[in-house]
C-alpha positions as CSV (number, residue, x, y, z in Angstrom):
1,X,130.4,57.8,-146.3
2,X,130.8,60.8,-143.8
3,X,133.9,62.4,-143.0
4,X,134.6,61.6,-139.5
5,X,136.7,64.8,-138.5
6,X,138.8,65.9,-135.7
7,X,139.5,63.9,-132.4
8,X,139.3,65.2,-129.2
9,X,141.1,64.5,-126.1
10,X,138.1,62.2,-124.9
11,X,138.4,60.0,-128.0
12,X,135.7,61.5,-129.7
13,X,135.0,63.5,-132.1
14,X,134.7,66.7,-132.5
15,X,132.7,67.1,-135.8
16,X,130.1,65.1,-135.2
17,X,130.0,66.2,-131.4
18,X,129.5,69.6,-133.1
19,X,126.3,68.3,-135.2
20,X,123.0,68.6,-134.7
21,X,121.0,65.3,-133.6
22,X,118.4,66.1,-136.6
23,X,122.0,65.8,-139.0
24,X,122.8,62.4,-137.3
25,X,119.4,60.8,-137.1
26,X,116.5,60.1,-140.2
27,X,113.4,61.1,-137.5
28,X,112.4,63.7,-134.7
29,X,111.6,60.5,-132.4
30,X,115.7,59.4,-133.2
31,X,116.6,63.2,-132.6
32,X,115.1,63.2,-129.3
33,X,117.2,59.8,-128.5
34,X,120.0,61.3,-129.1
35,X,119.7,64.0,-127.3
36,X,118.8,62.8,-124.3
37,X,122.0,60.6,-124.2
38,X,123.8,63.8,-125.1
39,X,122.2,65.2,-121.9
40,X,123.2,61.9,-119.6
41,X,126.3,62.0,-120.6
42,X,126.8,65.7,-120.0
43,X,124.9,65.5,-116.6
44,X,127.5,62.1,-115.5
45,X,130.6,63.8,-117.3
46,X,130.6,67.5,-117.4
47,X,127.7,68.9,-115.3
48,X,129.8,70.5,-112.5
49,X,132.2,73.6,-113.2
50,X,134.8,73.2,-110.0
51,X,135.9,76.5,-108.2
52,X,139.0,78.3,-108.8
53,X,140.3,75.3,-110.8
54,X,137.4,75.6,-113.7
55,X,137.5,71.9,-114.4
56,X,133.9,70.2,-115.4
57,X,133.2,67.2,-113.4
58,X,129.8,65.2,-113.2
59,X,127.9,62.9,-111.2
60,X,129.6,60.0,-111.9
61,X,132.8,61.9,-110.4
62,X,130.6,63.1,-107.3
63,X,129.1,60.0,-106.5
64,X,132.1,57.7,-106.6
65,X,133.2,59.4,-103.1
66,X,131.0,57.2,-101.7
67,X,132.8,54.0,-102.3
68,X,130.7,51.0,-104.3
69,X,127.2,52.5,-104.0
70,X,127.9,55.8,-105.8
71,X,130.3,54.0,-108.6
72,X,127.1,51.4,-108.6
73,X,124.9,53.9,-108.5
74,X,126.5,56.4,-111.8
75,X,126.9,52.9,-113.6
76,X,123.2,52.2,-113.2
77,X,122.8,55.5,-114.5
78,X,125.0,55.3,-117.7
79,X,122.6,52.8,-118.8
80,X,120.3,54.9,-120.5
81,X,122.7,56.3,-122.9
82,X,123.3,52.3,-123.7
83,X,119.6,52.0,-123.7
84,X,119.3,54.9,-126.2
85,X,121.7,53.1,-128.9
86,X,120.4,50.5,-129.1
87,X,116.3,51.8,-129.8
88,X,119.0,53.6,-132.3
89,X,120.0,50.8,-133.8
90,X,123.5,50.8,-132.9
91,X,125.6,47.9,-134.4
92,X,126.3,44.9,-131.8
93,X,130.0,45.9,-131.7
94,X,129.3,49.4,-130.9
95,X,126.7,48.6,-127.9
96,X,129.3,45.8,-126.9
97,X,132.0,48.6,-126.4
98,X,129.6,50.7,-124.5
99,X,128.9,48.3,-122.1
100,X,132.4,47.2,-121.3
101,X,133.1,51.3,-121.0
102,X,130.2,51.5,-118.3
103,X,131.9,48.0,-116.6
104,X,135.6,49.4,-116.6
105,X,134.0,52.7,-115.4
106,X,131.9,50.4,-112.2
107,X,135.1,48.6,-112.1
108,X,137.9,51.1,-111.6
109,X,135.5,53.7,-110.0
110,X,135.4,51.4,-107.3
111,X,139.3,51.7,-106.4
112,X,139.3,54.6,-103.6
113,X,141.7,57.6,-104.8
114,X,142.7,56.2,-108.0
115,X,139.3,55.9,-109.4
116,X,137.4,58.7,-108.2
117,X,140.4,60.6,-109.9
118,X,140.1,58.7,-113.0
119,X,135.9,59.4,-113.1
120,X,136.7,62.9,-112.9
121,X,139.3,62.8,-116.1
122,X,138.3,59.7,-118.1
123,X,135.1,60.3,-119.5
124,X,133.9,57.4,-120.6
125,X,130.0,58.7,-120.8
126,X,131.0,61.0,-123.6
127,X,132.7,58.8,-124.7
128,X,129.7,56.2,-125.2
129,X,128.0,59.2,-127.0
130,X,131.0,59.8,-129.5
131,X,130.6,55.7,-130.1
132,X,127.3,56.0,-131.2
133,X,127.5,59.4,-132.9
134,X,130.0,57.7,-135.1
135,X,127.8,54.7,-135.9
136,X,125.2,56.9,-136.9
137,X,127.4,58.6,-138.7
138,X,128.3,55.5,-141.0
139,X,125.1,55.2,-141.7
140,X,125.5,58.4,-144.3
């Protein structure tokens, strides 16, 4: 069994986070999965640097300033990461938890204030990505 490692402040961790897709997955095709939910996440999560400030905020953080539609919208597009765990084979439990994290995200997103400021620090896209970097790390 793998050593799991380190975890970070986003509940994930930091070893695995730090492997390469090719160390986590048995073929290019799985690689290339992976990655590209390594990408979505990073793009919802982390793909904005603010000014002055520094602090990495994504889409999903941008979008849920437009109240329902862009919280709908950035749920809609944390799909794919769910979508990539499970051509992964990701255990029921671990797509299970995935989807409840994109429904809590849809959910309190949707508060005005409160949940725009909780998309920006809670993120639950890396998150998802740290779930199934884990279950393919049991697979080891």
């Amino acid at each position: 069994m793998a050593s799991i490692g380190v975890v970070g402040s986003d509940g994930g961790d930091r070893s695995l986070a730090d492997r390469s897709a090719e160390s986590l997955t048995a073929t290019p095709a799985d690689a290339r999965r992976l990655g590209r939910a390594r990408r979505v996440a990073h793009l919802l999560d982390d793909a904005v640097r603010l000014p002055v400030v520094g602090y990495r905020v994504g889409v999903d953080a941008l979008a849920g300033v437009v109240p329902v539609l862009g919280d709908t919208l950035a749920a809609l597009l944390a799909l794919p990461v769910v979508w990539e765990a499970f051509r992964l084979g990701a255990r029921k439990r671990t797509l299970a938890r995935m989807l409840l994290y994109v429904g809590l995200d849809l959910l309190v997103g949707s508060v005005p204030i409160v949940g725009d400021v909780l998309d920006a620090v809670v993120k639950l896209n890396r998150r998802n990505v740290r779930l199934l970097e884990r279950d393919l790390a049991r697979r080891d």
